[in-house]
C-alpha positions, -999 to 999 in steps of 0.1 A, spaced: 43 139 57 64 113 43 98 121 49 130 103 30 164 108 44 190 96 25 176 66 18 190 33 -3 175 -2 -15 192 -23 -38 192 -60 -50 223 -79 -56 211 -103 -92 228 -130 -112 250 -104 -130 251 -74 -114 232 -51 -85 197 -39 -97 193 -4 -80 159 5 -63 167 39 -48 200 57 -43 205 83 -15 173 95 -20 160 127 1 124 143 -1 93 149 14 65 141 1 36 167 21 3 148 40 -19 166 19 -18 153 -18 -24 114 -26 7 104 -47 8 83 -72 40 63 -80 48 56 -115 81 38 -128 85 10 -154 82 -33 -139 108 -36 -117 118 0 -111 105 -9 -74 71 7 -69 61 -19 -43 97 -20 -28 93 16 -21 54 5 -5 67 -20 14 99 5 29 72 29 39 49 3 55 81 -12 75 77 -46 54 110 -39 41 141 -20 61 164 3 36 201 -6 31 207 26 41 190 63 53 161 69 70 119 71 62 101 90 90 62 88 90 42 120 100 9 105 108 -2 65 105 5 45 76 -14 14 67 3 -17 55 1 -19 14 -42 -26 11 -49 -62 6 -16 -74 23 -19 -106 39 16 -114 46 13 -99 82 -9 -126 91 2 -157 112 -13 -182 93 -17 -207 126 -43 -179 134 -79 -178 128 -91 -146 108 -104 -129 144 -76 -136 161 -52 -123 138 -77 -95 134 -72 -87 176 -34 -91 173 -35 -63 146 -58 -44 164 -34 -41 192 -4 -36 176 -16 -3 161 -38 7 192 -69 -1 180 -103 -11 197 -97 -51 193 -137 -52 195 -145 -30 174 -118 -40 147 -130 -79 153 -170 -65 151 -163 -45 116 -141 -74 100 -163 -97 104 -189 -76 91 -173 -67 65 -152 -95 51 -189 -119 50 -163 -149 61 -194 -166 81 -178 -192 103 -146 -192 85 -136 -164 107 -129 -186 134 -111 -207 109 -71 -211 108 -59 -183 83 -33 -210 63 -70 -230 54 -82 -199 37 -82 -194 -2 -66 -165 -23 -100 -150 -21 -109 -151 13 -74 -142 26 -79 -109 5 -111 -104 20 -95 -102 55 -67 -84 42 -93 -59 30 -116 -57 60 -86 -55 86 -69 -25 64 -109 -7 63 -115 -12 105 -87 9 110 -78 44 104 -45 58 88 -30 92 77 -21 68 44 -30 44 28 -12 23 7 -19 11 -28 -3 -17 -47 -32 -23 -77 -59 -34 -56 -87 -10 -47 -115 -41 -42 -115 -74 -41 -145 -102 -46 -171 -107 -65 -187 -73 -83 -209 -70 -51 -177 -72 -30 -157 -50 -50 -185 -21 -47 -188 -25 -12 -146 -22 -8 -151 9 -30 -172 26 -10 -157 20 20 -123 30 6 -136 64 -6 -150 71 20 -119 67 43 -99 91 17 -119 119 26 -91 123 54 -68 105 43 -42 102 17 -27 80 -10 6 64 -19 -7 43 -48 10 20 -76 -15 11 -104 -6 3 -141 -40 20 -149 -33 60 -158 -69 64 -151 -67 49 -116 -41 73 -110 -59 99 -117 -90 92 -98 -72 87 -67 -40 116 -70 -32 146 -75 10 143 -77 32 116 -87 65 106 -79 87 86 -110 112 60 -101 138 49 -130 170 34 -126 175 41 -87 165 80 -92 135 95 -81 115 125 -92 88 144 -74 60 160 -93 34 187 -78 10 175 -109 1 137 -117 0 144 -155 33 161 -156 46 130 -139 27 106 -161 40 128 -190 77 126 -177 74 82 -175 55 82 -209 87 101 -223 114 73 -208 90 42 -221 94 60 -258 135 65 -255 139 29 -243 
């Protein structure tokens, strides 16, 4: 369970505040992957990176039933003097992890070669996503988040990050952000709307997807 107590995030902007979530109290329950749908800058990955602890709320509370994964394919937790397996052993530790194991499947995983002993700040985009990736598949979480990226890579990559993916939703759940309706509804079965600092919980995903589609059409 995902538990929001009174919880705020706002922005102050040239002009005025921009209003992320206001007071907001819910539960959303550890057994339905939830999809979160809102227009661009309604503050789908804010709310991703408040559950992760990326981001503290202005106000309130968010208490996590279970473990929650960073948002998939986020490399910003890395220290980029690092190499790849020793930011790999520092993560491994920090959620209690086997630090061999998590070092033995990353570097299986990611295919980084050498490069794994490599500073992380040298990497690429592509090879900082492919640790990203590999460091969020070695360990296991009550839920995962999702900011548009199931896979990364090449189309031989991507398959493999699908596979492994899938396979860890099968116990697991979702908090996912995808501009793809389809996406949404391979992966969830509820949705939660953000608009204007409100939020709404739906039981069904196409209720919820119904629900947003109705506020883009009365802009």
């Amino acid at each position: 369970m995902l538990r929001f107590c009174n919880v705020s995030k706002s922005y102050a902007l040239p002009g005025g505040t921009r209003h992320i979530l206001r007071n907001m109290t819910l539960d959303l329950p550890g057994d339905r992957s939830v999809a979160i749908v809102g227009r661009n800058g309604a503050g789908k990955s804010t709310l991703l990176r408040m559950v992760s602890g990326i981001l503290n709320p202005d106000r309130g509370v968010i208490e996590r039933v279970g473990k929650v994964s960073w948002p998939l394919g986020f490399s910003g937790g890395f220290h980029p003097a690092l190499t790849g397996r020793q930011n790999a052993r520092f993560i491994a530790r920090v959620y209690g992890a086997d630090t061999d194991e998590m070092v033995e499947f990353v570097e299986d995983f990611s295919e980084l070669g050498g490069f794994l002993d490599m500073p992380f700040q040298t990497y690429s985009t592509g090879m900082r996503a492919r640790l990203a990736f590999g460091v969020s598949m070695a360990a296991d979480f009550d839920w995962y988040l999702v900011d548009e990226i199931t896979a990364v890579g090449d189309k031989i990559f991507k398959e493999k990050c699908r596979r492994a993916f899938e396979e860890k939703l099968s116990s697991a759940q979702l908090l996912m952000v995808s501009h793809s309706d389809a996406t949404l509804r391979d992966y969830c079965e509820a949705g939660l709307m953000l608009n204007n600092g409100e939020a709404w919980y739906f039981e069904d995903l196409n209720d919820a997807l119904a629900a947003y589609q109705a506020i883009l059409e009365n802009r």
